[in-house]
C-alpha positions in Angstrom: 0.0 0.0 0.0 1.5 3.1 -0.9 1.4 6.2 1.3 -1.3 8.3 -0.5 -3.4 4.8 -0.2 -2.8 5.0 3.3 -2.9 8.3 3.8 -6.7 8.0 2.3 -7.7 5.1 4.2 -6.6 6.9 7.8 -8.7 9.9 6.5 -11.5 7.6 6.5 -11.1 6.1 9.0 -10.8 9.3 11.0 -13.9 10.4 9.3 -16.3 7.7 10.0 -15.0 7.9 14.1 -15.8 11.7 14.1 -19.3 10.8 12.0 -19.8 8.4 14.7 -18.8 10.4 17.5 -20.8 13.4 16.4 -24.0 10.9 15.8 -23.7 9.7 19.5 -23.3 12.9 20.5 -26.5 14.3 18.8 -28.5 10.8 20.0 -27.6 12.1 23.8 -28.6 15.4 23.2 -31.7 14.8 21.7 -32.7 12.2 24.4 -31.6 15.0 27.1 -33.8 17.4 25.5 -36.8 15.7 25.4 -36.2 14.6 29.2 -36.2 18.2 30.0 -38.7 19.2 28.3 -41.4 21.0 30.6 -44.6 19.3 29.1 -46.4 19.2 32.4 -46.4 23.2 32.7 -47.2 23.7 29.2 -50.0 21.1 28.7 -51.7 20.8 32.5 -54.3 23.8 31.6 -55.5 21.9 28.3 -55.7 18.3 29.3 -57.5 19.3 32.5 -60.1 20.8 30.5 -60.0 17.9 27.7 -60.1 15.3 31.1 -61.6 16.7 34.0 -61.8 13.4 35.6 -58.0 13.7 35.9 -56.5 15.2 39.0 -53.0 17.3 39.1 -51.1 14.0 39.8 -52.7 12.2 37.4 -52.1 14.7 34.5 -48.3 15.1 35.5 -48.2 11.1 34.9 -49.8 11.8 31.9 -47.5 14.0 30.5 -44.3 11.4 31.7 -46.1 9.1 29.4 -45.6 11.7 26.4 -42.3 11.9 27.2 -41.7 8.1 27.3 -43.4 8.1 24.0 -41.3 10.7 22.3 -38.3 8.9 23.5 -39.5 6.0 21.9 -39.8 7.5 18.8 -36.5 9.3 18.9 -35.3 6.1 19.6 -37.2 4.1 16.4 -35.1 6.0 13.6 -38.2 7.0 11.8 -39.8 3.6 11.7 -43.7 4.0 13.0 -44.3 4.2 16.8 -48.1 3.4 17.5 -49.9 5.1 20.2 -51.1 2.7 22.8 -52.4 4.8 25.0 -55.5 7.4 24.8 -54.9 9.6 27.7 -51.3 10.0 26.2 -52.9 10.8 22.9 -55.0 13.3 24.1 -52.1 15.3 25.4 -50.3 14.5 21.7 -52.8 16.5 20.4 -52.9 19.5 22.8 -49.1 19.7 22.3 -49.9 20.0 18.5 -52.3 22.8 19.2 -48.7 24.6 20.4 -48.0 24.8 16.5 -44.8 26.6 16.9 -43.7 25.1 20.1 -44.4 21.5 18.8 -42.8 22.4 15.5 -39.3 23.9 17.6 -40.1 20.5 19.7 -39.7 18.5 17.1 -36.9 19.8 15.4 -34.6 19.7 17.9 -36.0 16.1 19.5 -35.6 14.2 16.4 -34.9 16.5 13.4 -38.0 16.1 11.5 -41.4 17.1 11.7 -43.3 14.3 14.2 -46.5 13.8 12.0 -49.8 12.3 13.7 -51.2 10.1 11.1 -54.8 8.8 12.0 -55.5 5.5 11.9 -57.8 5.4 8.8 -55.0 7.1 7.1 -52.7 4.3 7.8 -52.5 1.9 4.6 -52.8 -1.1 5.9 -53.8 -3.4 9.0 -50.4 -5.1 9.0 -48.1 -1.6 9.3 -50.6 -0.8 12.0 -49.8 -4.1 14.2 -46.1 -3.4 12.8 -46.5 -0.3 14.6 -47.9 -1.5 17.9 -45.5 -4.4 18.0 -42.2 -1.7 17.7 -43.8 0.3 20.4 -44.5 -2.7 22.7 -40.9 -3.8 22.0 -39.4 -0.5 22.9 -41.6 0.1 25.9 -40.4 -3.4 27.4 -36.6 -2.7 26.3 -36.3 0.5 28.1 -38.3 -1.0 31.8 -36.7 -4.2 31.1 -39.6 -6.4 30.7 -39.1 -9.4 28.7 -41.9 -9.0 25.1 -42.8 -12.6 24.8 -43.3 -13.2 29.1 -44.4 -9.8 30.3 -45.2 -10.1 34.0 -46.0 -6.4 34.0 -46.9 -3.6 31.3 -44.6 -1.0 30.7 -46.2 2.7 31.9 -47.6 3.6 27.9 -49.7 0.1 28.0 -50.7 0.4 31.8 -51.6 4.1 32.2 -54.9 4.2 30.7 -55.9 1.3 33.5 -54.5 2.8 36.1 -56.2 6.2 35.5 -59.2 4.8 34.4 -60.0 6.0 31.5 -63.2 4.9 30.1 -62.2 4.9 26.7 -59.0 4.1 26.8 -56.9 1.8 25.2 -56.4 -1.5 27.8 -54.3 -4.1 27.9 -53.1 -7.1 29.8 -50.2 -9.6 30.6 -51.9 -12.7 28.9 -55.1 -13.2 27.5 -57.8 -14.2 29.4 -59.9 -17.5 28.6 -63.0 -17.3 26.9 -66.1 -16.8 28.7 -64.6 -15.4 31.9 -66.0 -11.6 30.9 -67.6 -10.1 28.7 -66.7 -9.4 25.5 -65.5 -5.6 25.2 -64.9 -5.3 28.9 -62.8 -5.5 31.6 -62.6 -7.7 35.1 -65.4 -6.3 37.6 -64.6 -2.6 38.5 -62.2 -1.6 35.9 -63.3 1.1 32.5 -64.9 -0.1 29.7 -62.7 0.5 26.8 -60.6 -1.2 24.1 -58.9 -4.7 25.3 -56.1 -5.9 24.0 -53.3 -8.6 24.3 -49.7 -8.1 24.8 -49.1 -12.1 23.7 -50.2 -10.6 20.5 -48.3 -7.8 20.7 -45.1 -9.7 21.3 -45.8 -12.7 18.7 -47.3 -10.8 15.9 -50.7 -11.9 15.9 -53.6 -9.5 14.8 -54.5 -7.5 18.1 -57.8 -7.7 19.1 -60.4 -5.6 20.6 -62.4 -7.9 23.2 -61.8 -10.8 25.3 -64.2 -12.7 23.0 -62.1 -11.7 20.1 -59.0 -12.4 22.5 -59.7 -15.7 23.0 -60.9 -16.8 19.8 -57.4 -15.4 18.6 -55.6 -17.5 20.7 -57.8 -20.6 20.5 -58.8 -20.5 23.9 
């Protein structure tokens, strides 16, 4: 290898450390950023008037649960992060009423433009499982639950059960064998609302939205 040979393969070298360096860099500052950001004092007027049920403490836990989200998608490299949660959703879209705020948000969390795509604008059934399934991976990765044997849900799969949000999105551990409840509800006591299973979450089968649904799914 002659000098100039060498000479251009330490450039490179150099180039893709300081490429790498500078990418790690921007991942940490990013992450830092949306940590810090003071959703809770920007949204807690809003969502108290969008859910009154909600009390100060519950709203602050609300807004943790947007910020786990946005991590999650900072974290998914532009690959489609569902929402699983409808309280958290609710406070997506009083965030998006901030149009310039969100906009500067966005920028400087993940250095595009974080679109919120409705469901019926989604193309097909399949990206919106592949979507659930990412953000059910990622939620479990970063509280270290294991996907496939959950024994507990991570906080954006949980929170609209422990608030009780009547239509929320709600989920649980394993599925539940057929008959036990009713379809479309929930054990005695808890919020009617959408149920769903994280088995299906984690092995890629079609998510359902009752326990009758759930079980016939599973062949329970």
């Amino acid at each position: 290898m002659s000098r100039m040979e060498l000479f251009a393969a330490l450039a490179l070298l150099a180039l893709a450390a300081a490429a790498f360096v500078w990418r790690r860099g921007l991942r940490r500052r990013r992450a830092r950023y949306i940590e810090r950001y003071p959703f809770y004092k920007l949204l807690d007027e809003r969502l108290a008037v969008r859910r009154p049920e909600l009390n100060a403490a519950q709203r602050q836990l609300v807004c943790s649960g947007l910020r786990e989200y946005f991590q999650l998608c900072r974290r998914a490299h532009g690959r489609a992060v569902a929402m699983p949660s409808r309280a958290v959703l609710d406070a997506w879209h009083e965030f998006i009423l901030h149009t310039r705020r969100y906009r500067a948000f966005c920028g400087k969390a993940f250095g595009r433009y974080l679109d919120h795509a409705p469901r019926a604008e989604v193309d097909t059934p399949a990206r919106l499982q592949e979507g659930i399934q990412r953000t059910w991976r990622l939620s479990c990765l970063c509280e270290g639950i294991n996907p496939k044997t959950p024994r507990n849900l991570p906080l954006l799969f949980s929170i609209d059960g422990m608030l009780g949000i009547c239509d929320g999105f709600h989920y649980r551990p394993e599925c539940l064998s057929g008959g036990r409840e009713a379809a479309g509800g929930g054990a005695p006591g808890e919020a009617a609302g959408s149920l769903f299973c994280s088995r299906h979450l984690a092995c890629g089968g079609v998510c359902c939205g009752s326990l009758a649904a759930c079980a016939e799914a599973v062949g329970a």
